[in-house]
N, C-alpha and C positions, 0 to 999 in steps of 0.2 A: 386217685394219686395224691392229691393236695392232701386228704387225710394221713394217708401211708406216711408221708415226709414230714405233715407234723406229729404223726408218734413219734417217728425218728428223731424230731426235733425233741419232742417232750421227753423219751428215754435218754437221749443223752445229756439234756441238763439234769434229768434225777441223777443219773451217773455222776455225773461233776459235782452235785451238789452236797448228795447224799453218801457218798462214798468217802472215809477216812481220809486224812491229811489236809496237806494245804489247798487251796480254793483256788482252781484253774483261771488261769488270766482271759479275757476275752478273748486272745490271740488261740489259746489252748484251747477254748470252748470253739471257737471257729475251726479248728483242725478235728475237733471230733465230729464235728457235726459232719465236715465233709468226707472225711473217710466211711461215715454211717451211713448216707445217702449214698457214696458212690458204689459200697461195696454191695447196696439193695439193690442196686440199677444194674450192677453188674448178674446180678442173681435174676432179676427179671429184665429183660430186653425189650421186653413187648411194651413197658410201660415207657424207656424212651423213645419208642416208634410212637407210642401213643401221643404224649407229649408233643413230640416236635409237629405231628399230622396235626394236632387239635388247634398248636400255632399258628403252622401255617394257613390252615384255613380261617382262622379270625384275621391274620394279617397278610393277606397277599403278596402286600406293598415290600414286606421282607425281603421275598425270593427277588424280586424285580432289584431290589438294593444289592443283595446277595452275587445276583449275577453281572451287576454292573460294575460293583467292587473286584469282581473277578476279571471281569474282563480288562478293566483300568490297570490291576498288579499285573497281568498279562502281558498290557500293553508297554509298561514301565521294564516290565525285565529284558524283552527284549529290543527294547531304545539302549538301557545301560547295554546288553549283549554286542549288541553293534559300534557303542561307542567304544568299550573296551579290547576288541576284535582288532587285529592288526590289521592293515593295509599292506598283503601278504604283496602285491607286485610293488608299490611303491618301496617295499623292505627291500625288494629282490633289489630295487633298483638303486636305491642309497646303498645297500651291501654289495653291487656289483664286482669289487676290486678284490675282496676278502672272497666270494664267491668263487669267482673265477678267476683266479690269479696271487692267493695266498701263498707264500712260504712252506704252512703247512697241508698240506693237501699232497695227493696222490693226480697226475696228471695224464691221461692215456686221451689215446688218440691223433688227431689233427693240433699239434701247441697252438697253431694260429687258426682254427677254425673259424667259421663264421656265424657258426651255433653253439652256447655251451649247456651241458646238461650236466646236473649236479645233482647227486645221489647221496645222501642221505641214509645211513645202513649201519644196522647191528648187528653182529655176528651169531646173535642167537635167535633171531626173527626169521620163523616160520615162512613171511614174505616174502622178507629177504631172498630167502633160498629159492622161490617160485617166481621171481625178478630176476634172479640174476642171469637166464637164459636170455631175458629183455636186453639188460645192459648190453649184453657179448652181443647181440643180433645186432645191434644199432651201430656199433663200429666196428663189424664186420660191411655193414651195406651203406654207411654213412661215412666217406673217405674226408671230410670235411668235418665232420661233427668232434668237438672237443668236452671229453668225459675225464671229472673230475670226483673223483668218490672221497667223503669227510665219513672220520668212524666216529658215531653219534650213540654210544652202548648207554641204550635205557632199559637194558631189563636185566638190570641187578651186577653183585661183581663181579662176577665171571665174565660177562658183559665187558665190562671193564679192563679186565686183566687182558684178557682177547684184543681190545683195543690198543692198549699198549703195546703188545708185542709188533699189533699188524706197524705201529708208529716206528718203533725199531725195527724193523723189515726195512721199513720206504727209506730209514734215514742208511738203509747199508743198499739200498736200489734207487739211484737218483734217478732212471728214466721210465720204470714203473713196471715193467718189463717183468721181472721176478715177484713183485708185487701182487701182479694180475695172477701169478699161479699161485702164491699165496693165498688170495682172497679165494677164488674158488676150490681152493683146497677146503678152507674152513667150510666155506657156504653148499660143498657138497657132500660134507661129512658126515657123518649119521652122531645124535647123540650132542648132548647139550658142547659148548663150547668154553675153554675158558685157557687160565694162563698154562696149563698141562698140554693142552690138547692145539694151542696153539704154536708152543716152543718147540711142540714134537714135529707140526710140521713144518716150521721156520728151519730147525735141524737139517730136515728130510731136506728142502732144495737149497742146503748148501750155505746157509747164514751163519754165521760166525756165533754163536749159542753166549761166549764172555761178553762179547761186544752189545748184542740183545739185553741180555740183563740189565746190564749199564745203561743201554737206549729206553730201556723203559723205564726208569726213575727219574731219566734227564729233566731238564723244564723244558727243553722241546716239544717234549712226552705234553708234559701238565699244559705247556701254550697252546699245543695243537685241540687237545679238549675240549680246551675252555673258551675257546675261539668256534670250535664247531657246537656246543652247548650257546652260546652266544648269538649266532648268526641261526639258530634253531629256532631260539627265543623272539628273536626280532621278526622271523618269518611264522611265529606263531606254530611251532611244530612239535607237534607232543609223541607224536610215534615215525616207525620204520616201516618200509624205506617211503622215504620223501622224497621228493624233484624240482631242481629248479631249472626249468628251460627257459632261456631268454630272462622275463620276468614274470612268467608263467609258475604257479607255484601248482604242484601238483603232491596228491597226499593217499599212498597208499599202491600197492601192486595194481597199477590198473590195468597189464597187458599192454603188449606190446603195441597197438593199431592205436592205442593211445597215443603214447608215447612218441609215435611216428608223425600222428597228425599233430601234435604241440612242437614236435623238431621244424617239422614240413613250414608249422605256422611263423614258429620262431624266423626261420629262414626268409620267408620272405619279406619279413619286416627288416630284415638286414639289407635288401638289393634297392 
């Protein structure tokens, strides 16, 4: 091998040398060389299996550095990991006000319950639609439980547009009421969702279609957003549907028996 790489090394200074024009800078001689070696090494393999084996057995002490080094950036990333991680209950619990008791938000249930559960949902998540049997189970059999659902549309514009509308719905349903058959209209619909497929059925139970348009440009519209992308962020939440019970932060369709025993748990820390 040592031989190999210095032909390599001796044909490409004859190259530079010998070859017409002006006289390659060291910098220029350093890039041919290494394009020349690497493009050998790339053509035979086995010479850097060779190499690295022939290393490592002169120097043991490498692998032992090698794996120490690894394990130390290991250990560093996730030290940073955990530092920069929110403190998803203590979020829940400085957010508590905007959580459960925000302007903009959708409120169903128990208003004065003793437990709040906060959903987190995008009208185009696959989840979503496999949760929202959860949701309805839970204040059908939890007369006490107070359900607050924030539209949090992360997967793209339609997403978006979809959110807007559901925002003009709530602001023409103050008690949630029509709301509720709004949201699982969309979340039981077949086929992607967005601001078409949302206004058609905002239409369909009776919403004022001039008044909508208008409510979805509002800054109602943009506060309510940017307030639930906000309190998303503080709680460290990158997808749909999320949960906050109590200050329980919960991430993802976990199924209902879940859900039951984080309300159940909520609750008793309330008596």
């Amino acid at each position: 091998m040592k031989r190999t790489i210095a032909g390599l090394l001796a044909a490409s200074l004859f190259v530079a040398f010998a070859a017409p024009g002006r006289a390659q800078s060291p910098s220029e001689l350093d890039a041919m060389l290494d394009t020349a070696i690497g493009d050998h090494l790339k053509k035979h393999p086995e010479e850097v299996e060779r190499i690295v084996g022939d290393y490592l057995t002169a120097h043991p002490e490498a692998v032992q550095a090698a794996i120490a080094a690894l394990i130390k950036k290991s250990r560093a990333a996730r030290a940073e990991a955990t530092k920069e991680a929110p403190d998803k209950s203590a979020a829940a619990r400085a957010d508590a006000a905007a959580l459960s008791s925000s302007p903009h938000q959708v409120t169903l249930g128990d208003l004065n319950g003793d437990v709040t559960l906060v959903e987190f949902f995008d009208y185009n998540c696959g989840f979503c639609r496999r949760a929202l049997p959860d949701t309805l189970a839970l204040l059908k059999a939890e007369p006490k439980l107070k359900v607050v659902l924030k539209e949090f549309p992360v997967l793209g514009p339609g997403s978006v547009d979809a959110a807007r509308v559901a925002i003009a719905v709530r602001m023409q349903d103050p008690d949630g009421a029509r709301y509720l058959a709004f949201h699982q209209r969309l979340l039981r619909g077949a086929g992607p969702n967005d601001k078409t497929s949302a206004l058609s059925a905002a239409k369909d139970l009776g919403f004022d279609p001039v008044r909508l348009e208008k409510d979805m440009a509002s800054d109602e519209a943009q506060a309510t957003l940017a307030e639930n992308a906000r309190l998303a962020k503080d709680l460290g939440l990158t997808g749909t549907p999320s949960y906050v019970i109590g200050d329980a932060v919960v991430v993802g369709a976990v199924g209902l028996a879940s859900l039951e025993d984080k309300v159940r748990s909520a609750s008793e820390l309330t008596r």
